[in-house]
C-alpha atoms as one frame of an Amber mdcrd trajectory, in Angstrom:
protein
 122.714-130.462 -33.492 123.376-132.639 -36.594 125.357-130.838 -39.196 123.333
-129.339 -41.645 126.075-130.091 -44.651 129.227-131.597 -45.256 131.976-130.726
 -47.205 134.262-133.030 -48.924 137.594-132.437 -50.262 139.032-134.933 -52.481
 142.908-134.756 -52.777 143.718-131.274 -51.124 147.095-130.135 -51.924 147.786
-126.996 -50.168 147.366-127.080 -46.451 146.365-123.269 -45.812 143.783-124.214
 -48.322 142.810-126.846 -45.574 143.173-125.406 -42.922 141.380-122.027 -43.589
 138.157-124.849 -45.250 138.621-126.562 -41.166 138.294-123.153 -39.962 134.856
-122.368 -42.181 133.671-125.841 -40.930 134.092-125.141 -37.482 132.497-121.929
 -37.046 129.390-123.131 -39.676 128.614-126.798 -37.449 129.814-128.378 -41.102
 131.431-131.116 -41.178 134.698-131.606 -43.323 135.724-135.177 -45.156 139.451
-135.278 -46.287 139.776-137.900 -48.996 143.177-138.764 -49.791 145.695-139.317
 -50.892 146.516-136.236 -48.983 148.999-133.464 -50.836 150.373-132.748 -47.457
 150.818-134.393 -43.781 147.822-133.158 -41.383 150.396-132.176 -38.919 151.853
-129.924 -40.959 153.188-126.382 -39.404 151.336-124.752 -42.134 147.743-126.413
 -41.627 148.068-125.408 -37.969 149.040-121.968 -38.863 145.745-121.491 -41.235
 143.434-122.724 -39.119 143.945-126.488 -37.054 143.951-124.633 -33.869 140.203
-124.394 -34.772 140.396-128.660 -34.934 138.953-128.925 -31.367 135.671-127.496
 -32.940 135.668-129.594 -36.172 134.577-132.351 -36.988 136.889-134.004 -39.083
 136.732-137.493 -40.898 139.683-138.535 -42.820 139.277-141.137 -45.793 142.465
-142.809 -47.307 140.555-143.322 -50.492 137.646-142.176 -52.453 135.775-145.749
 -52.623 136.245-145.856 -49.129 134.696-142.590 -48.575 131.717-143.219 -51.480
 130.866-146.619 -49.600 130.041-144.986 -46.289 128.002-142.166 -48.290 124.526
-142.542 -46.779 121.998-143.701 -49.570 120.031-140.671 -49.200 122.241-137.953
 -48.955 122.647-135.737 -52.238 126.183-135.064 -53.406 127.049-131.949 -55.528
 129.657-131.985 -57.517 131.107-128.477 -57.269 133.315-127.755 -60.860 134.002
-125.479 -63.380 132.483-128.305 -65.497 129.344-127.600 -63.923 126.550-126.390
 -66.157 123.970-125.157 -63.136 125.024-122.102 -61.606 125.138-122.780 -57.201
 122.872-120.071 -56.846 119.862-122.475 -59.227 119.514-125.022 -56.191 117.074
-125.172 -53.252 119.814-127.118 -50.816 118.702-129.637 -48.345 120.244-130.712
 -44.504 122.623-132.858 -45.347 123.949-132.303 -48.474 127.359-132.770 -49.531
 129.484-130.683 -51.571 132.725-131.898 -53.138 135.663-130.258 -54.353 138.379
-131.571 -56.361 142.113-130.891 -55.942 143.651-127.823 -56.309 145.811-128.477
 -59.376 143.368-131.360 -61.429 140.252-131.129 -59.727 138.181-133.923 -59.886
 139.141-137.307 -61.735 136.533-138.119 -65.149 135.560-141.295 -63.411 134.045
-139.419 -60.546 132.514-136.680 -63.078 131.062-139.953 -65.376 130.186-141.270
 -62.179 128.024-137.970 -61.105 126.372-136.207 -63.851 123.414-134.704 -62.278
 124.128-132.277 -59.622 127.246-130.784 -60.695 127.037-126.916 -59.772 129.547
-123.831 -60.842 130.361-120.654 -59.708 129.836-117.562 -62.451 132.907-116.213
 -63.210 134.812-114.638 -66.145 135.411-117.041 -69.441 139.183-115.908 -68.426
 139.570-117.420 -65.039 140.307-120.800 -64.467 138.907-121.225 -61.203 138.877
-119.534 -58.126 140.711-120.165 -54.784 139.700-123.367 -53.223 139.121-122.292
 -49.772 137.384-119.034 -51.200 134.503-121.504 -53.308 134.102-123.687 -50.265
 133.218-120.395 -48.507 130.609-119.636 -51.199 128.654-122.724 -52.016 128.791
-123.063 -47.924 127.691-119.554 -46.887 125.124-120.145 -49.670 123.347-123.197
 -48.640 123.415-121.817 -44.454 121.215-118.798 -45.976 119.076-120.843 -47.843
 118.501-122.904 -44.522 118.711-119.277 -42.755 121.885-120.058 -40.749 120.447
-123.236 -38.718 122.324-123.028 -34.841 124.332-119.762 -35.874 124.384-116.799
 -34.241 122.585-114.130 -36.624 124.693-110.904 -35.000 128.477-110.858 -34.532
 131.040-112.211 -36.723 133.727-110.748 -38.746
């Protein structure tokens, strides 16, 4: 089975972040695209500890830079940009096999060339005027668990889980 989305972090910093977002992967048949630099090495106690020992059933592709990740995007494929910059709530978009969703570090989020770069498609999730953001691992779960639903779950197992 292809994966039906892919989720791309650019810049992680915290590796339980990681880790728990390789664990989501894993279970969902997503794929996960690390674009560095990396915050953290990938061997790191702490990424095995939230979730690498789920890394057998990942599929992982690690990019040393964001061109070199953009210039192996497929032509096709949609990216959303996934912000608090975002002016179109997740929830607003009919998601497609294949899609991409990218998240920005932790601490800066995503760079203004990348946001110049990408103005369409650039999706939020409603919270409070008083919050920041939310957890990074946590919105990964949400925009993911979103667009599976929308697709009703394609290759998951309906009953069981948590």
């Amino acid at each position: 089975m292809d994966a039906a989305f892919h989720v791309v972090l650019y810049q992680p910093e915290i590796p339980p972040n990681t880790g728990n977002i390789l664990r989501l992967c894993a279970a969902s048949g997503c794929v996960l695209h690390l674009v560095g630099p990396l915050g953290f090495r990938l061997d790191a106690a702490a990424v095995r500890r939230a979730g690498m020992d789920y890394g057998e059933w990942a599929a992982v592709t690690r990019w040393n830079y964001w061109s070199s990740y953009w210039q192996s995007h497929p032509p096709g494929a949609r990216l959303f940009l996934v912000t608090t910059r975002g002016s179109m709530p997740y929830t607003a978009c009919a998601y497609q096999n294949g899609d991409r969703f990218l998240f920005g570090a932790e601490g800066s989020g995503l760079p203004e060339a990348i946001h110049a770069a990408h103005p369409h498609h650039r999706i939020r999730i409603p919270m409070l005027a008083r919050a920041r953001s939310l957890n990074l691992a946590n919105s990964v779960g949400i925009i993911l668990y979103e667009a599976l639903r929308q697709l009703h779950f394609p290759g998951l197992l309906q009953e069981g889980g948590v």
